[in-house]
SETISE-811985 format. One record per atom (N, C-alpha, C, O): x, y, z. Coordinates in steps of 0.05 Angstrom, whole numbers, plus 5000, padded with zeros to 4 digits. Example, Ala and Ser with C-alpha at 12.3 -4.5 7.8 and 13.67 -1.06 7.14 Angstrom:
526448865156
524649105156
526449345156
528549345169
525749555142
527349795143
525850015157
526850235161
***
This chain:
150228895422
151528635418
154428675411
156228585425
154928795391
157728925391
159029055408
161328975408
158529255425
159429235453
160629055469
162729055482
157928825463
159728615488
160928445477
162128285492
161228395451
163528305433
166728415438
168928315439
165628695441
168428815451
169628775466
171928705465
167728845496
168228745519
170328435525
172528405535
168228235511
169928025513
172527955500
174527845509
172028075473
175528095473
178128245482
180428175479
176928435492
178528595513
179028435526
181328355523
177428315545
178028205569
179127845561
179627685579
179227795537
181227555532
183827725520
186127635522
183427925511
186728005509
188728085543
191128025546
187128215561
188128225576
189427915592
191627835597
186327815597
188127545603
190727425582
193127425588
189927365566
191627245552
195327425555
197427305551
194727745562
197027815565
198927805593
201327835599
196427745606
197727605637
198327395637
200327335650
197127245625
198526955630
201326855606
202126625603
202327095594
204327065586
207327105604
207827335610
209526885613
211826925620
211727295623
211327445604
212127365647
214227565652
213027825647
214128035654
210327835633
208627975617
208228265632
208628495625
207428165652
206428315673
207328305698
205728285716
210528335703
212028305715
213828545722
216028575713
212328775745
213529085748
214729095772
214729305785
215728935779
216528895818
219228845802
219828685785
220429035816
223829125811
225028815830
224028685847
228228805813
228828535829
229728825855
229829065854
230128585879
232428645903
234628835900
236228765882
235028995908
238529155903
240428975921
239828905944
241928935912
244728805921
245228805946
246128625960
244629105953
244829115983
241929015998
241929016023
240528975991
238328846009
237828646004
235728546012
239528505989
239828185988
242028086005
242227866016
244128326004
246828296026
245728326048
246328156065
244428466054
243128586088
241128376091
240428346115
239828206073
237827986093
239427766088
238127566085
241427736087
243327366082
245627456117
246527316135
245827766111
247527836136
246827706169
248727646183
244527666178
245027456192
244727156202
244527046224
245027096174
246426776171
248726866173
249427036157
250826766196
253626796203
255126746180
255526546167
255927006176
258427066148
260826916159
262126816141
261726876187
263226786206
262926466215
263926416236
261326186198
260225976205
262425946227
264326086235
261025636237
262625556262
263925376253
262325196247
266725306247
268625076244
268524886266
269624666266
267324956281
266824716308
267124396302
265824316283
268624206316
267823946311
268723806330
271123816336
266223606348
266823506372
270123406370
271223336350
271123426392
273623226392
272622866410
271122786428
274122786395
273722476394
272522366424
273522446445
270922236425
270622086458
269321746450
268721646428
269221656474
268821386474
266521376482
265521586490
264221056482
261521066494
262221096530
264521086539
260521136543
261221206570
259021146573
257321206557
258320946609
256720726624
257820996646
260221026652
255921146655
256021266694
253821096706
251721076694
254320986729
253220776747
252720926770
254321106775
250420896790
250220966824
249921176826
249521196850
249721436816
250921746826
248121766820
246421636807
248021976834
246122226830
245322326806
247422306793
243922416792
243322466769
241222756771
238922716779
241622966766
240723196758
240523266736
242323366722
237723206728
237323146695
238023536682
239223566661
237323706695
237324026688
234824096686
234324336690
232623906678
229624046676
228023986702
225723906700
229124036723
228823946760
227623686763
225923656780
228323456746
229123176760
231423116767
233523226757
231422896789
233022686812
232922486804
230722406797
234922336800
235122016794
237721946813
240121996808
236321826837
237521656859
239521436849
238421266835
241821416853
243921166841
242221076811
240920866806
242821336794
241721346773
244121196752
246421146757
242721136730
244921096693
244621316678
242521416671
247221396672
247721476648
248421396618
249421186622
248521426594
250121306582
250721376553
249321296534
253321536551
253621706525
254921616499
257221516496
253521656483
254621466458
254921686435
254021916437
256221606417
256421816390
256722006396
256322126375
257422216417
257422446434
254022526440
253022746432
253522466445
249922486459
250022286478
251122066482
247722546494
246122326505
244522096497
242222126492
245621866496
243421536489
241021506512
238721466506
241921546543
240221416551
241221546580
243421636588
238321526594
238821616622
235921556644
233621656645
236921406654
234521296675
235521186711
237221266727
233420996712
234120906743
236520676740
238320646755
236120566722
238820296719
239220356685
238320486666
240820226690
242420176660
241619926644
242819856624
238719746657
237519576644
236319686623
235519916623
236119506599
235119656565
237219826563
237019866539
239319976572
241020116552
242019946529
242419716535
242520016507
244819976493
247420046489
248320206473
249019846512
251319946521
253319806498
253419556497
254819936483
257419876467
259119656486
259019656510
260419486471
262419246492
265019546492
266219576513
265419696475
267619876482
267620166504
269120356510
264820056513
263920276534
265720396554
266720186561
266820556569
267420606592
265520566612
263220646608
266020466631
264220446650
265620526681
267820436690
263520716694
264120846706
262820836739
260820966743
264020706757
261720746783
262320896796
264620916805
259921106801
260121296817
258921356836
258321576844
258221056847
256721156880
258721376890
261221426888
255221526907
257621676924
256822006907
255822206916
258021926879
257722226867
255522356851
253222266853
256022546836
253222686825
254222676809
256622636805
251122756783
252422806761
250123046749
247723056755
251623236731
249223546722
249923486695
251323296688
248823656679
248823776656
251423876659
252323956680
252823886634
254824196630
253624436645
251224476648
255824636657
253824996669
255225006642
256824896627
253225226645
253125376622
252425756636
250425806650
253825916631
255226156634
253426326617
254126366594
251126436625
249826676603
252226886600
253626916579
252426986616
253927286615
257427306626
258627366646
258027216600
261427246620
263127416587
262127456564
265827486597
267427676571
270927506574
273127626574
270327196576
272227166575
272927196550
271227226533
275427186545
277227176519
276527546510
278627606501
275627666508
274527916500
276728086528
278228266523
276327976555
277128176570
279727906588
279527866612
282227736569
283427576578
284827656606
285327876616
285427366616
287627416631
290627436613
290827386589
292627506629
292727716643
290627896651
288527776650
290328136658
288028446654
289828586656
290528686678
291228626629
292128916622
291029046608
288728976602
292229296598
290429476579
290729376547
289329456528
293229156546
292529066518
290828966516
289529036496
289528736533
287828596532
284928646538
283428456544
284228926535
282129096536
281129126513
282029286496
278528956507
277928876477
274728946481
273729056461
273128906500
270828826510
267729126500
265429126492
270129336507
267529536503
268929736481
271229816484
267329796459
267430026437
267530236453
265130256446
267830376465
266130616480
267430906461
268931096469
266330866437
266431086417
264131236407
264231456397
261831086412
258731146415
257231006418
257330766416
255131176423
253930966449
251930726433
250630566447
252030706415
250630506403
252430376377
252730456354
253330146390
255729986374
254529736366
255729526372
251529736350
250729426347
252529326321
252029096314
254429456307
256529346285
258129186295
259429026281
258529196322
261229106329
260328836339
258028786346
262928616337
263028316349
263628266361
266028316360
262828086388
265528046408
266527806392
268927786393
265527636380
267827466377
270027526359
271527336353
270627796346
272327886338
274327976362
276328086352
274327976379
275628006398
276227806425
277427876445
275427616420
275827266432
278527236419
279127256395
280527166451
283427046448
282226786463
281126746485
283026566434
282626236452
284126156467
283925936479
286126356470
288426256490
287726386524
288926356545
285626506519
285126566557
285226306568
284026106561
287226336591
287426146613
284726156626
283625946634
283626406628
279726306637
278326136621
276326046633
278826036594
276425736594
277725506600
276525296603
280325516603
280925216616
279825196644
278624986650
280125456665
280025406693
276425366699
275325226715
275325546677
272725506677
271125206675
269125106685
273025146657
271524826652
272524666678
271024556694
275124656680
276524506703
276124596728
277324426741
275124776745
273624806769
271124896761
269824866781
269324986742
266725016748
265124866731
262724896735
266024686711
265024406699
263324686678
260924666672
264124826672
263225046647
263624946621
265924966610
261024806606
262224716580
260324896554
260124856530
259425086571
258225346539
257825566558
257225586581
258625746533
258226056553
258526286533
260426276517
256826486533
256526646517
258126856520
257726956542
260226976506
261027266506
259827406498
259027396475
259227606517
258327866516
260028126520
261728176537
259128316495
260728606501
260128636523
258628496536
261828896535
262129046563
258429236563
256629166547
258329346573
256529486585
255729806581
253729936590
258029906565
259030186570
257030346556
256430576563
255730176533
253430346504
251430286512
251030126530
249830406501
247030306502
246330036488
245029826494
247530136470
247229796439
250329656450
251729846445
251629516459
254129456457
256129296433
258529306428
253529136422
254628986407
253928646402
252828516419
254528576384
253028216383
254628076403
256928166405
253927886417
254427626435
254227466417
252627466399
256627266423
256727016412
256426736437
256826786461
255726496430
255626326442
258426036448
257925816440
260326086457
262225816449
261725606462
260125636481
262725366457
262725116465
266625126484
268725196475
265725006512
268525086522
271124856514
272024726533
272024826489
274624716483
276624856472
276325066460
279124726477
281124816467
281024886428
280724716411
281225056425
281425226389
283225376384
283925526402
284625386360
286125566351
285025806345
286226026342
282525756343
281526036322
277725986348
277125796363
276226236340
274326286354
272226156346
270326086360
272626106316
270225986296
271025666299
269525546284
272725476312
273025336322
271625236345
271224996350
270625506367
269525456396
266825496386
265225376400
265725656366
262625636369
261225566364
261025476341
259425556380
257025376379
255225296359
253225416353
255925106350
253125136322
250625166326
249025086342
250625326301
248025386304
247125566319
245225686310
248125656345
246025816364
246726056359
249026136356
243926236355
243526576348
245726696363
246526636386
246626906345
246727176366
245227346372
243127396361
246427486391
245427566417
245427916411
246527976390
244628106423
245328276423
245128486456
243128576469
248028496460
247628646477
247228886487
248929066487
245328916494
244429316508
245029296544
245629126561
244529656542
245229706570
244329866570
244330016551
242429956604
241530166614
242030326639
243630216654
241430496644
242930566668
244530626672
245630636650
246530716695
249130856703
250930866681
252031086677
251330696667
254030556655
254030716633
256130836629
251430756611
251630906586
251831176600
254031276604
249831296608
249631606619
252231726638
252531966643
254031536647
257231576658
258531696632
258831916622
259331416623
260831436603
261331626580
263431726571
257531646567
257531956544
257632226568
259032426567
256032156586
255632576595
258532586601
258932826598
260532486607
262932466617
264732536585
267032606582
263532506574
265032656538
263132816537
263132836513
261232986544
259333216538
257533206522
256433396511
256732876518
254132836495
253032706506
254032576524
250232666498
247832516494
249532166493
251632096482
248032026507
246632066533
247532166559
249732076565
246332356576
248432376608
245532316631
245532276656
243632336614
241332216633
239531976636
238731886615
239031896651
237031596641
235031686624
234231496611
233631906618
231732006597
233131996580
231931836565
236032086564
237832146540
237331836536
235431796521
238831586547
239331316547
236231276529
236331156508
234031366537
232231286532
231431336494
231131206473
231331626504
231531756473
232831686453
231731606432
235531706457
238731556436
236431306426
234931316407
236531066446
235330866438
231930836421
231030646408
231031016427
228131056411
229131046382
228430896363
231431306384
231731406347
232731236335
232431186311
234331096353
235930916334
234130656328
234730556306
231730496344
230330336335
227730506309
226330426290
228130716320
225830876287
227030786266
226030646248
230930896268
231930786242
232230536234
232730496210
232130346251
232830026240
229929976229
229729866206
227830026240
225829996234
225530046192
225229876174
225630306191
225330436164
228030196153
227730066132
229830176164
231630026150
231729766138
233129666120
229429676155
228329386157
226529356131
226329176114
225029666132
222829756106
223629676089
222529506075
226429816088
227629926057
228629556046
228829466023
229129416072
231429276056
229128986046
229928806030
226228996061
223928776050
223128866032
222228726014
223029166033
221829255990
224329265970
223829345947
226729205977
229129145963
229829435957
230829505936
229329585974
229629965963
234129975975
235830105963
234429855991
237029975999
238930035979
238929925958
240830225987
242730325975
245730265977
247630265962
245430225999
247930166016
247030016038
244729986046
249629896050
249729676074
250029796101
252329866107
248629816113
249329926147
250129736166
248329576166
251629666179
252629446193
250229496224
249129326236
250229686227
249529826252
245829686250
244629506261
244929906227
242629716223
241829346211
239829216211
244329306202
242628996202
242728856221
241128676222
245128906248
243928806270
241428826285
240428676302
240729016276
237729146287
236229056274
234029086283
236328966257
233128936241
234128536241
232528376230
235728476250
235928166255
233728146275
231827976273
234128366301
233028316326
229428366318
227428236323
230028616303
226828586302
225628366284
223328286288
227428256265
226127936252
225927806272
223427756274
227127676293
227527586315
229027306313
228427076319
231327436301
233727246290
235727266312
236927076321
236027536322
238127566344
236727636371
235227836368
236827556391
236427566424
237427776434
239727846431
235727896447
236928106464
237527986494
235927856508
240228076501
240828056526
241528326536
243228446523
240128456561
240528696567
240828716597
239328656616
244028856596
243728956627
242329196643
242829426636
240729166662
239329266675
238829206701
237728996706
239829396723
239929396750
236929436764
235729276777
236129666758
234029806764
230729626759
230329476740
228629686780
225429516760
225329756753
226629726733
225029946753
223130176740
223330166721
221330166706
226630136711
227830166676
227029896666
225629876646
227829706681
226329496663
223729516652
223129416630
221829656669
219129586664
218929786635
217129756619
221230016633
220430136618
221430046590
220430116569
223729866594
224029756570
223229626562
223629596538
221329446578
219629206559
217229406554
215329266548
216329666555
214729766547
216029896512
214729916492
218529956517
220230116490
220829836476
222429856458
220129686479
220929376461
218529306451
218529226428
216229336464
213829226448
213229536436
212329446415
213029796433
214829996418
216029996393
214830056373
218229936394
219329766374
219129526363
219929486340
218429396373
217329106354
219528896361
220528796341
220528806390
222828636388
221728516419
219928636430
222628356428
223328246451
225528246473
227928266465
225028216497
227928166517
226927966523
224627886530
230227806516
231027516526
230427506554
228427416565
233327636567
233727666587
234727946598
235028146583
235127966624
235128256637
237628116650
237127906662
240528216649
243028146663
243328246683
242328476683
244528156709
245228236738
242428316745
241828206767
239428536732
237428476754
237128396782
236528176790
237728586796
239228596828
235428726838
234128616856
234428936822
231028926832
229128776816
226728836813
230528516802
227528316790
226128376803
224228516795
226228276831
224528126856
221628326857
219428246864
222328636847
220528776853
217728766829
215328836829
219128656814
217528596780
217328416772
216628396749
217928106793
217827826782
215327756763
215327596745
212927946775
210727776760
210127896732
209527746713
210428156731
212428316705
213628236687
213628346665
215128026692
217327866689
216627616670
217127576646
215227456690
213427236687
211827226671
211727016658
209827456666
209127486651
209427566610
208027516589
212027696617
213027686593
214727526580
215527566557
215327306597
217327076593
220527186588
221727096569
221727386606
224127446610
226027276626
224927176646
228027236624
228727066647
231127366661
231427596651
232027256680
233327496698
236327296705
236727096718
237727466691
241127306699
241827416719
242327646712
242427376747
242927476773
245527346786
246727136783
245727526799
248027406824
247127296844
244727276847
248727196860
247027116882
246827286905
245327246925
248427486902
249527736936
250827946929
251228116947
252128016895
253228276893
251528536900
249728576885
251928686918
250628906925
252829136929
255129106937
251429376922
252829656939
254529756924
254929996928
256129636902
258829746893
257730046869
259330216860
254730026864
254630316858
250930316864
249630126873
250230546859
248130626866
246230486860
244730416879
245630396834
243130236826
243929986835
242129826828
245429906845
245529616865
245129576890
245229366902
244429866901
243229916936
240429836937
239229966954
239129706927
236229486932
236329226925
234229106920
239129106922
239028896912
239028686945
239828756967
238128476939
237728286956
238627976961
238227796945
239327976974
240727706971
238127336963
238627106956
235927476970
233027406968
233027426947
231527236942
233527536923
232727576900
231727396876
229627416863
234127186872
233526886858
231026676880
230426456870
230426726896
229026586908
225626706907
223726546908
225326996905
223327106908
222127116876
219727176871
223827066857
223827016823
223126716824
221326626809
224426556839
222826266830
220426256845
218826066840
219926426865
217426286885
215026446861
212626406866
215626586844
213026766836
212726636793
211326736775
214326416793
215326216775
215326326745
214226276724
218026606758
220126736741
222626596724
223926436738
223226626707
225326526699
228526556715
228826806717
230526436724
231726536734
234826356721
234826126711
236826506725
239726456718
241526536731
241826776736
243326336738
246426556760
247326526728
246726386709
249526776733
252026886719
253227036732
253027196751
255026936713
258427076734
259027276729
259527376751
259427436711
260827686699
263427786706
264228016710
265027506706
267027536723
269327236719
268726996722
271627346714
273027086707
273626876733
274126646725
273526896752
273426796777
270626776786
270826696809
268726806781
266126766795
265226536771
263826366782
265526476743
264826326723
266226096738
265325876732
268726076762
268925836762
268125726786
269425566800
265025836794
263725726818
261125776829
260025766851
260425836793
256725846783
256225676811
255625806830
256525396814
254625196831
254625356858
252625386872
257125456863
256825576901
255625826896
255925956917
254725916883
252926156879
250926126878
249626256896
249125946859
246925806859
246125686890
243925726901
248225556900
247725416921
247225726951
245625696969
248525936949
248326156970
245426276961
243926336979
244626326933
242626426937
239926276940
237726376943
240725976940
238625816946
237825786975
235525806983
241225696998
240225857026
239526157029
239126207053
239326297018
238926567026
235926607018
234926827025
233826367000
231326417005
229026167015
226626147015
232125947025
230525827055
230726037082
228826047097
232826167086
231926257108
229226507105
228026597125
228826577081
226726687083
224026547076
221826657072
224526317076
222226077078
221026127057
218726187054
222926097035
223025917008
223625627005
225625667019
223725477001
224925186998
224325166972
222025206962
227225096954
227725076924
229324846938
230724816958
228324666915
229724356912
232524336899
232624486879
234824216903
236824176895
236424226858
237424406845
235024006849
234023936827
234024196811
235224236789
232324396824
231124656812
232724776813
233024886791
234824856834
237025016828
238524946806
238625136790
239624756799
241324636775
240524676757
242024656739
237424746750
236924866730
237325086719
237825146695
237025256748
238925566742
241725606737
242925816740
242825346726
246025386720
245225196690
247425166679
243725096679
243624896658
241824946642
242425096623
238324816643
237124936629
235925156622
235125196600
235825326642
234525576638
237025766625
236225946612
240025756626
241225876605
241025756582
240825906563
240925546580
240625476557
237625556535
237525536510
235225656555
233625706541
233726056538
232826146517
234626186554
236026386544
237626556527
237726796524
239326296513
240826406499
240226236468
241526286447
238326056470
236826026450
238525676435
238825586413
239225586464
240425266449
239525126460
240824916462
236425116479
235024976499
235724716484
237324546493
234524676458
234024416434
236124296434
235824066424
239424386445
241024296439
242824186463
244524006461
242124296483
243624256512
242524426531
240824596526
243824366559
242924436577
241324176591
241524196616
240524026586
239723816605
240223506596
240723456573
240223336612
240823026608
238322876596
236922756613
237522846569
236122776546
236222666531
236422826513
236122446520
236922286504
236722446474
234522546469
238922476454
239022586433
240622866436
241323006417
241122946466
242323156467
245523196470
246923016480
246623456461
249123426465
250623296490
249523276512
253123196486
253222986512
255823146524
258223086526
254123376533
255623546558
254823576589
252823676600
257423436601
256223236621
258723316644
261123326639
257223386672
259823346685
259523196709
257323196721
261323066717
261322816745
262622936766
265022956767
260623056788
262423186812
263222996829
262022786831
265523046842
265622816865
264922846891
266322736908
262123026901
260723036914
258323236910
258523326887
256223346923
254723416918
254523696905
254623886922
254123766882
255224016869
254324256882
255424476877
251824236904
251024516910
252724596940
252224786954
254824396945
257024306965
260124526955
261624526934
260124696984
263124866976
264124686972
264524706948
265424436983
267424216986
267524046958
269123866954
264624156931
265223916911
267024066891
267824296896
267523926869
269024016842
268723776823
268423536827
268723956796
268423736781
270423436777
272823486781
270123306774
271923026782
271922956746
274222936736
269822926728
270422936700
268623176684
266323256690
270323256660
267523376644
268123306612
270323286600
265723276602
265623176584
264623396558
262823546567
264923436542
263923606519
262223356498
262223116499
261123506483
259823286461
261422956466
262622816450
261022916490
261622616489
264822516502
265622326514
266022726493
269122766492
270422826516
270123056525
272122596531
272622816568
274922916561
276822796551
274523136566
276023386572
277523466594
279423626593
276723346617
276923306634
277923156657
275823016660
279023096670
279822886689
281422926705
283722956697
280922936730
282123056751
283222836768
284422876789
282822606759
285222426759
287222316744
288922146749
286722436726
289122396703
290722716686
289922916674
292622616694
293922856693
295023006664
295923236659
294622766650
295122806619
291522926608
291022936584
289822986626
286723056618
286423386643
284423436656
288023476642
288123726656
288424006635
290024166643
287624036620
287724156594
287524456611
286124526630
290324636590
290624866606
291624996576
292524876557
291125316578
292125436562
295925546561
297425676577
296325416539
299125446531
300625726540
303025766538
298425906549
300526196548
300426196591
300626406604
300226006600
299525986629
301525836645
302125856669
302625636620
304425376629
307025506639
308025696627
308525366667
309525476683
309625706707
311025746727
308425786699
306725966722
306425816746
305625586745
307225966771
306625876788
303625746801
303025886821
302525636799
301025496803
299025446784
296825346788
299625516769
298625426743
298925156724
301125066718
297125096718
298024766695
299424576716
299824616740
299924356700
301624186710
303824186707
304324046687
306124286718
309024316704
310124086719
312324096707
310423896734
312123696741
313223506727
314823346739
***
């Protein structure tokens, strides 16, 4: 009996000592640095962004290409507060403002904002001199510390021409190609800014870009190190996801010591805070990297330029990658001698994700005639993709890509009200944008000459801006 007299008060002192404040409280706080390394990517860099002013806007008659492959025949538009309010067959039940613009546009079309997965404007400006060579670290081959938008000049004359011939109103900068890891992608909104944290996008993740193939194994065996082979490319990248991994360890049991820039990009990706966007020419390498990703514990967004998707679409499909492609670049080096001009067409018939991108300051301003060549190039191989569906490959499907589906990319009511009005059929060499609009705001206007918005370091130039 005395025994279990004991017993029980043992076992009310223990309780009683647990349920005291703090009592039993042996879990070390966080170290400084692994409270710094998990806040690191919430953008230390926020976005100063803020629509510029616009009016309600009534589009009447036109065509309507919603971005998620609907048609609306002499459709309504109608943008209020900078969003989309409303979009149907008539403009009956809108709630149209008496201060509306109203706009008839028989005759014309109207898309989503393009939107640009893979372009380096401002990182690689016009001019292209060697000052203006900002784009690739190529100091080693794995640079996930580095930012491109630390290297975004808002003054490239490429986002004015972008928005004003290719109706481009978001587009992601991406590092160059040269590393394996290259570096974080950012997302901007295409307006005029003083500063970079002005153009971006709220809210939407970054990105991180990798590279496989030719480009890393050139670049190091060409300095006498690791990587010079597509096996090295492979390896480099194993060790360095072992270490983000352990780094990721250290910094959820609060063990870190110090801050690695290199690893908290990496261990963002493996939270799956940051997107991978990765260039890759080759299927073989692809297939092998979505094997070294589920490996490591991360995902691919997307696979950039993918010139052999076609051979891995269902590969593809299956893992929910989407493939940012060209529509015809072939030949200019070795891992681009199987690419096909069939390629975006043989990705939608097998119902792959698919995206044009430009990678190129002149090709960003004619996403639509790209879209539109690789769309004939898989009717004549007796594909038929609907107008509708192509426009998606310039609208929503980057937008779900780069992780702002929720926010834009198609004509929605509640969505950002980035909008552009061609004055003829956009998948047409002969159209161009006629207005574009940003969150609501035209930007645009190619009949008014005071709405031709050009960068200040361009003005006078021969054929440049408006100088008259």
């Amino acid at each position: 009996m005395r025994a279990i007299r004991t017993l029980l008060c043992g076992a009310a002192a223990v309780l009683a000592i647990s349920t005291v404040p703090g009592a039993a409280k042996d879990k070390k706080e966080p170290s400084a640095a692994s409270k710094a390394a998990s806040e690191f990517n919430k953008d230390p860099y926020p976005s100063t962004y803020r629509p510029y002013p616009g009016q309600p806007v009534l589009i009447t008659g036109a065509t309507i290409y919603d971005g998620k492959g609907g048609r609306i025949d002499r459709g309504a538009l109608l943008l209020r507060d900078g969003k989309v309010a409303a979009v149907g067959a008539s403009a009956a039940g809108f709630d149209v403002p008496g201060d509306a613009l109203r706009i008839d546009a028989a005759g014309k079309f109207v898309t989503p904002g393009i939107i640009d997965i893979h372009s380096h404007l401002g990182d690689y400006p016009s001019p292209a001199v060697e000052a203006h060579s900002d784009g690739n670290e190529m100091t080693d081959p794995t640079t996930p510390n580095v930012w491109a938008e630390h290297s975004v000049w808002p003054q490239d004359p490429g986002f004015s021409r972008a928005l004003a011939n290719g109706g481009v109103t978001a587009l992601q900068i991406l590092p160059g190609s040269g590393n394996l890891m290259g570096g974080r992608g950012v997302t901007l909104k295409n307006v005029p800014s003083r500063t970079v944290q002005g153009m971006k996008f709220p809210a939407a993740p970054y990105s991180l870009k990798m590279a496989c193939g030719e480009n890393p194994k050139r670049v190091y065996g060409a300095k006498g190190r690791m990587p010079s082979t597509r096996m090295g490319n492979f390896a480099v990248n194993r060790e360095t996801w072992i270490k983000a991994q352990e780094y990721r360890r250290k910094r959820d049991e609060g063990k870190l010591e110090t801050r690695d820039l290199k690893m908290e990009t990496l261990a963002g990706v493996l939270d799956g805070e940051i997107l991978i966007q990765n260039h890759c020419y080759r299927a073989d390498e692809m297939a092998l990297v979505l094997d070294m990703a589920k490996e490591a514990g991360y995902k691919v967004t997307t696979f950039h330029h993918a010139v052999e998707s076609y051979k891995i679409a269902d590969l593809l499909r299956a893992n929910d990658v989407c493939s940012a492609v060209w529509a015809d670049w072939w030949g200019f080096k070795m891992e681009a001698y199987d690419a096909i001009p069939e390629n975006a067409g043989i990705l939608y018939k097998t119902g792959a994700c698919v995206v044009i991108h430009s990678d190129d300051e002149n090709g960003i301003q004619r996403l639509n005639q790209e879209a539109a060549k690789a769309q004939g190039d898989a009717r004549r191989l007796g594909i038929d993709i609907p107008d509708a569906e192509v426009i998606r490959w310039l609208t929503s499907n980057p937008a779900k890509a780069m992780g702002i589906e929720a926010q834009t990319g198609s004509l929605e009511a509640g969505k950002m009200g980035d909008v552009v009005l061609w004055n003829g059929d956009p998948l047409s060499v002969y159209s161009r944008p006629e207005k574009v609009w940003v969150d609501g705001a035209l930007l645009f206007d190619a009949n008014d000459r005071k709405r031709r918005p050009v960068s200040d370091f361009e003005l006078g130039q021969p054929g440049e801006g408006d100088v008259k």
